[in-house]
C-alpha positions in Angstrom: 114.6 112.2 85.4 117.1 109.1 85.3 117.4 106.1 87.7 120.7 104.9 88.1 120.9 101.3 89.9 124.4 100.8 92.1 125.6 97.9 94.3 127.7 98.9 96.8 129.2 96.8 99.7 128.9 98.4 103.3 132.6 99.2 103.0 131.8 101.2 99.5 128.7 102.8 101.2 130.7 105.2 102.7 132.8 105.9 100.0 129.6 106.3 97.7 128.9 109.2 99.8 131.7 111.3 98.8 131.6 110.2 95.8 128.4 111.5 95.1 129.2 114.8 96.7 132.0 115.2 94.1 129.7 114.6 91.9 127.3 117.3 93.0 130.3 119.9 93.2 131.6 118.7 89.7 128.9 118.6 87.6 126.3 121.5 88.0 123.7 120.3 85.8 123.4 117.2 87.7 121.2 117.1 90.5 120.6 114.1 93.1 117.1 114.8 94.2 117.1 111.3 96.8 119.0 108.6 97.4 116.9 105.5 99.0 117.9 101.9 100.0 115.3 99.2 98.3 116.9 95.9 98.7 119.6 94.5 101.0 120.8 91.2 101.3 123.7 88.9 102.4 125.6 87.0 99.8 129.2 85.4 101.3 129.5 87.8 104.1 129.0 90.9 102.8 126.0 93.0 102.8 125.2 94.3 99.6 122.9 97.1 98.7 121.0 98.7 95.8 121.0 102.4 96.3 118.4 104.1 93.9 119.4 108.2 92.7 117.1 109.8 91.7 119.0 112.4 89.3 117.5 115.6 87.7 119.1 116.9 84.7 118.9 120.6 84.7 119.9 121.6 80.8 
């Protein structure tokens, strides 16, 4: 299992979501088991976001 760390801004959010459908459809051996929000704060305006994937290899 790997943990991939992203920061998105709450216009990217939505875009992350496709995004990780492609990714899903693309790559077979990839699966995204959860996706869960763990720390959101304002810096300048924008909202920023970590989004934590859980990712499951399955070679």
């Amino acid at each position: 299992m790997s943990l991939c760390i992203l920061i998105f801004s709450e216009i990217q959010i939505s875009f992350f979501i496709i995004t990780s459908t492609l990714i899903k459809a693309l790559y077979q051996n990839i699966h995204i088991q959860k996706i869960r929000y763990d720390y959101i704060y304002i810096f300048r305006d924008k909202l920023y976001i970590y989004l934590y994937i859980d990712a499951l290899n399955k070679r």
